[in-house]
C-alpha positions as CSV (number, residue, x, y, z in Angstrom):
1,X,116.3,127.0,88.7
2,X,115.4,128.0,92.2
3,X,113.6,125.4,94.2
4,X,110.8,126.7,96.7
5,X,111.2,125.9,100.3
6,X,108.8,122.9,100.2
7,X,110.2,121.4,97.3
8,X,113.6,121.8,98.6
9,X,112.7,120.1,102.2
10,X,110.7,117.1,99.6
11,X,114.5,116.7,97.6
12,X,116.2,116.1,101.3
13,X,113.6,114.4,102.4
14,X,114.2,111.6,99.7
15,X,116.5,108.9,99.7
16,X,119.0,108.4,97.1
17,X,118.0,106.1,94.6
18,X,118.3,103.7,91.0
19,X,115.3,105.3,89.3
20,X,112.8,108.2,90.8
21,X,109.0,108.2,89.4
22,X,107.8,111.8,89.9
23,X,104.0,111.0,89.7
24,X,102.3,115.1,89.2
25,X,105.9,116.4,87.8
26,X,104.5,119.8,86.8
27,X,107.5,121.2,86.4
28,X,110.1,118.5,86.4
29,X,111.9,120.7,89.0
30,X,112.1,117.4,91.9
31,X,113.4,114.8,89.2
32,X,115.8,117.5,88.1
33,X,117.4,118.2,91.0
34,X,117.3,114.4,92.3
35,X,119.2,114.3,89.5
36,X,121.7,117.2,89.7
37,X,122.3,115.8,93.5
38,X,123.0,112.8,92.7
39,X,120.7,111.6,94.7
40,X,119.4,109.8,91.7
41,X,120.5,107.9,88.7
42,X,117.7,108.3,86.0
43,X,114.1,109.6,86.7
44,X,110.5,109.7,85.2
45,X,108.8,113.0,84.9
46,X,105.4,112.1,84.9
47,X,101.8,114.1,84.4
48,X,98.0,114.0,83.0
49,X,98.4,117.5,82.0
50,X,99.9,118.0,78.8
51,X,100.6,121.3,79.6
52,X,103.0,121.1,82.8
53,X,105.0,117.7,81.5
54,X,105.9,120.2,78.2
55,X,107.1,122.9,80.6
56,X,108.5,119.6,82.2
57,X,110.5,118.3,78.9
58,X,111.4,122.1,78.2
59,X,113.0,122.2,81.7
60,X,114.6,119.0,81.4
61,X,116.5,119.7,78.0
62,X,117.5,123.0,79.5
63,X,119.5,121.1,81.9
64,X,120.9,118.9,79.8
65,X,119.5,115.9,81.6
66,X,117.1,114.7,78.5
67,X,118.9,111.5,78.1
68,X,118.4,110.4,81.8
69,X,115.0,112.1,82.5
70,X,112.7,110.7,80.4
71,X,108.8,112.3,80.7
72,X,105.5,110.2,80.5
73,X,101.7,111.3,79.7
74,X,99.3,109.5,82.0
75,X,97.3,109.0,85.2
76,X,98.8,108.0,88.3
77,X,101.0,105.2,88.5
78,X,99.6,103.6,84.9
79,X,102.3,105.2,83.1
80,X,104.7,102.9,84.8
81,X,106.3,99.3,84.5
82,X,106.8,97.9,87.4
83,X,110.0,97.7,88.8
84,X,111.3,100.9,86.7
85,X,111.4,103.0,89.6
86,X,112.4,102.2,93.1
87,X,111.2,105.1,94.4
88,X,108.2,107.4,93.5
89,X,107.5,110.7,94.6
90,X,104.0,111.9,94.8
91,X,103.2,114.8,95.8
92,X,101.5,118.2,95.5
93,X,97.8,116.6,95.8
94,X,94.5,116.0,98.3
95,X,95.0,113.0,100.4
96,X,91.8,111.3,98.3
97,X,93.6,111.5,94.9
98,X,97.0,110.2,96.5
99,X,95.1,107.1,98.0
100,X,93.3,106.4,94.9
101,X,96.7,106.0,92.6
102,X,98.2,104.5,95.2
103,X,95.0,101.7,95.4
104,X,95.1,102.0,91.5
105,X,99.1,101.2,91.2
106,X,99.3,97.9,93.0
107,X,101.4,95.9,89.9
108,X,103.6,99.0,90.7
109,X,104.0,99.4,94.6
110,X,104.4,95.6,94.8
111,X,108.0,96.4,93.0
112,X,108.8,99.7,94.4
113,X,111.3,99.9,97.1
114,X,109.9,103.3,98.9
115,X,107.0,106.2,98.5
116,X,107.6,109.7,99.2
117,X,104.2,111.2,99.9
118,X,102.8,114.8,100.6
119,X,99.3,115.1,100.5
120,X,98.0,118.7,100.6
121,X,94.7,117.3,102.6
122,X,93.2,114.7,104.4
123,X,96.6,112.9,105.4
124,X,95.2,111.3,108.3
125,X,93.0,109.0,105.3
126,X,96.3,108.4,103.4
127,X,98.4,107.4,107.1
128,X,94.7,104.9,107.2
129,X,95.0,103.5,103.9
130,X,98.8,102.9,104.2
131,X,98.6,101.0,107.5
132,X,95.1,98.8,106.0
133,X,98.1,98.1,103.1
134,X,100.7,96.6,104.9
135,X,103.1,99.6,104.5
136,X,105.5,100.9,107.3
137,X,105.9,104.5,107.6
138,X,109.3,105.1,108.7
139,X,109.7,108.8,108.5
140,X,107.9,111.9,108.7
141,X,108.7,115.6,108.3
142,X,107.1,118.8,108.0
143,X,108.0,122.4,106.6
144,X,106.0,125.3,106.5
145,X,106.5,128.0,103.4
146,X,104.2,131.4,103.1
147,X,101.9,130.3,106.6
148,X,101.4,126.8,104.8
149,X,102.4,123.9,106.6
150,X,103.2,120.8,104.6
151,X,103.6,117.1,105.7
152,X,106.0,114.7,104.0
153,X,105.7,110.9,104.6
154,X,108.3,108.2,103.9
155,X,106.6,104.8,103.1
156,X,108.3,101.4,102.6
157,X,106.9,97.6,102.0
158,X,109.1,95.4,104.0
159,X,107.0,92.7,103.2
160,X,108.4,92.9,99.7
161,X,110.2,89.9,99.3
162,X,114.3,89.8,98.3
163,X,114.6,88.8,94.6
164,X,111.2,90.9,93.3
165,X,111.9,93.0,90.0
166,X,112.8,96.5,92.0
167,X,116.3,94.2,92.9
168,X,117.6,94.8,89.0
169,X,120.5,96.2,88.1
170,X,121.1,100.0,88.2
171,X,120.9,101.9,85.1
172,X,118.2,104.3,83.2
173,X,115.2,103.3,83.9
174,X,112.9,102.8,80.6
175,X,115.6,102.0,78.6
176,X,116.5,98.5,79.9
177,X,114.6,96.1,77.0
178,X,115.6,93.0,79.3
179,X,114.1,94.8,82.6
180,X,111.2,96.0,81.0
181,X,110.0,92.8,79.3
182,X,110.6,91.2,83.3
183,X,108.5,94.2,84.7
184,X,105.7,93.4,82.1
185,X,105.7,89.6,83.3
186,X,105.9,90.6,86.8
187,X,102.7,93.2,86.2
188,X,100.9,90.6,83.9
189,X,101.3,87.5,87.2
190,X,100.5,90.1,89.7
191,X,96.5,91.0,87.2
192,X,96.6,87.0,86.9
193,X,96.8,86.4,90.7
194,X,93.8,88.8,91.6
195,X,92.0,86.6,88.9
196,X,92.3,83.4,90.8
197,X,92.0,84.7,94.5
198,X,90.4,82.2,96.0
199,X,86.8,83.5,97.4
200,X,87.3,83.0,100.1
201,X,89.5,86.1,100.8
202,X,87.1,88.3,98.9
203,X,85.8,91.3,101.1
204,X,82.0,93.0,100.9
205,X,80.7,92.6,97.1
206,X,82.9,90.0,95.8
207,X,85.8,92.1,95.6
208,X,89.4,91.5,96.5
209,X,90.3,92.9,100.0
210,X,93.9,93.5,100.7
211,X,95.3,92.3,103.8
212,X,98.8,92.5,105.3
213,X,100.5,89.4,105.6
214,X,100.6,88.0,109.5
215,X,104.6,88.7,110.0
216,X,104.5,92.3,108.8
217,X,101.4,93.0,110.9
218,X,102.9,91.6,114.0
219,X,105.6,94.2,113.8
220,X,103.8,97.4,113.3
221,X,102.0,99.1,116.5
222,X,98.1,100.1,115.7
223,X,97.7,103.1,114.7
224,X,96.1,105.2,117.1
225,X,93.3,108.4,116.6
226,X,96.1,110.7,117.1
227,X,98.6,108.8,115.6
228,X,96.5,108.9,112.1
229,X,95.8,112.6,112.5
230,X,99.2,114.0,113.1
231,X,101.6,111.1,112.6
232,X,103.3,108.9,114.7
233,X,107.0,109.8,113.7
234,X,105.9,113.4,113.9
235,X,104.4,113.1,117.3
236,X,107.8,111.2,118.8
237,X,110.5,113.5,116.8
238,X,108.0,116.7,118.0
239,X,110.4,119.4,115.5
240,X,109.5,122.6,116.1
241,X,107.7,123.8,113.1
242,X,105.3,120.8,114.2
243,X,104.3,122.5,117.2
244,X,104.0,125.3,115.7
245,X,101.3,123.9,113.5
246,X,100.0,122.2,116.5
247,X,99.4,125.7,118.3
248,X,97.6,127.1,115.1
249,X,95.5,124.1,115.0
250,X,94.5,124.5,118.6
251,X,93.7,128.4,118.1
252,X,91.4,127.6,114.7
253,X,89.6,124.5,117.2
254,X,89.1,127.1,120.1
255,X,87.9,129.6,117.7
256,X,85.1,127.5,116.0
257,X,84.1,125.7,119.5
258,X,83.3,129.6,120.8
259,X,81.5,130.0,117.1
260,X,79.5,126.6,117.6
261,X,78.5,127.1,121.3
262,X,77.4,130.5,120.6
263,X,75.2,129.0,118.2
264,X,73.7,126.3,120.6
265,X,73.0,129.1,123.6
266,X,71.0,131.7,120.9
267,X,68.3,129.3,119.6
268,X,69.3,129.9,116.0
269,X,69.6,126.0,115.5
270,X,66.5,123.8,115.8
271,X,65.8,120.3,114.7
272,X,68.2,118.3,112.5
273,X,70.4,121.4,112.5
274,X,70.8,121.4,116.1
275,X,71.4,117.6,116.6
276,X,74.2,118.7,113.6
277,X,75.7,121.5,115.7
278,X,76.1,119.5,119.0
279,X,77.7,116.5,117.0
280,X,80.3,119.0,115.4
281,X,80.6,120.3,118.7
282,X,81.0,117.4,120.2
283,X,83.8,116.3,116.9
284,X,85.5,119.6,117.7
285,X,86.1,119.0,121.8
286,X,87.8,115.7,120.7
287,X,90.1,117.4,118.2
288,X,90.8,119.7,120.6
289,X,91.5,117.6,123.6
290,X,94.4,115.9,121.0
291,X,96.0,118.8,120.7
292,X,96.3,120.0,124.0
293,X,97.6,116.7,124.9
294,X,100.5,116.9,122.0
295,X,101.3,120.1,123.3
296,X,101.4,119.1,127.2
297,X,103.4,115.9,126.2
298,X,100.9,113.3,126.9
């Protein structure tokens, strides 16, 4: 089994760990090298495509690893207990998709010790949603495989409280009857809590709104526009293949600001288009000022 480069750079990128949740397996390929590191202990392969999660299994059996890598068919993180896993992977997805598991997984993240995230798109949403959450993101990396560049995000809840069901005992995760009955209480008082939130704390529409707890909010720094766009940890650590990425960025920017102002001078726009072209225009100048300010330092 030959890893590509990005899926190598994801297995080094995660820590090692009791039980890894592969949310999007396709292939199984991350959990089976976790695995065959020993990085892991046990792991869940898990997918909404029937497809991928049998080329999964069949990969899985292959290397003899079917009695500690157990696969699971379902959406997002609904095909988990929580505290099975202490730390999930997802990974190989658009930024929108990622948030909404992650916004649809709550029983889950409340009992999950970290999140290795790559979105594919839009990471400067997931960075937004993650902050609004109360998680800390404590480490960020980036590799770039056949002119692709990919972002990798290491997320942790240090909110989460000593004693919570991701503290039990090592061992295959799923298999545990004790663990799992706890997980299902723990789930079934976390549903019961949202029930009786008092109304007061209910955002727009009635609905619950998640907010960070005063002590973990006092420790993390706001998020700037930048920070959101290209990552904080990124932006500090500045590797190489970052800048890279940030010098391609600031070519494509320059490139479309010359397209757009071309556009303004010939008259082709009028009306609504037009206001549409100097607000793009106007978008694109600020993206571009960023990036000339990563790249000087500033």
């Amino acid at each position: 089994m030959k890893l590509s480069l990005r899926l190598q750079a994801l297995v080094s990128f995660a820590d090692p760990c009791r039980c890894l949740a592969d949310i999007g397996t396709d292939h199984g390929y991350v959990p089976i090298q976790m695995l065959k590191t020993g990085k892991a202990s046990a792991a869940l392969a898990c997918d909404v495509r029937p497809g991928p999660l049998e080329r999964a299994r069949k990969n899985i059996e292959e290397a003899a690893l079917s009695d500690r890598i157990k696969t699971r068919l379902g959406s997002g993180l609904e095909v988990l207990e929580p505290g099975e896993a202490d730390e999930i992977v997802i990974a190989g997805m658009g930024g929108l998709l990622i948030r909404e598991i992650l916004e649809k997984g709550q029983p889950v993240l409340e009992t999950c010790e970290k999140l290795i995230l790559s979105p594919h798109t839009d990471t400067d949403i997931v960075r937004e949603y993650l902050y609004d959450a109360g998680f800390f993101l404590t480490d960020e990396t980036m590799v770039k495989e056949d002119e692709k560049f990919y972002v990798f995000l290491k997320v942790e809840k240090k909110s989460r409280k000593s004693g919570d069901v991701s503290a039990a005992s090592a061992g295959d995760c799923g298999d545990d009857a004790a663990r799992a009955e706890e997980a299902r209480g723990a789930g079934k008082g976390c549903r019961e809590e949202k029930k009786t939130e008092d109304p007061g704390e209910a955002g727009p529409g009635g609905k619950e709104e998640k907010r960070p707890d005063k002590e973990s909010e006092a420790e993390r720094p706001i998020l700037t526009e930048t920070e959101k766009l290209f990552g904080p940890v990124l932006l500090k650590k500045r590797p190489d293949v970052f800048l890279e990425y940030i010098r391609k960025e600031k070519e494509k920017e320059e490139r479309r600001l010359s397209e757009i102002r071309k556009a303004l001078a010939s008259g082709k726009t009028s009306g609504g288009r037009s206001g549409k072209t100097a607000e793009a225009l106007c978008e694109k100048e600020k993206r571009l000022s960023m990036l000339r300010e990563i790249l000087e330092g500033r």
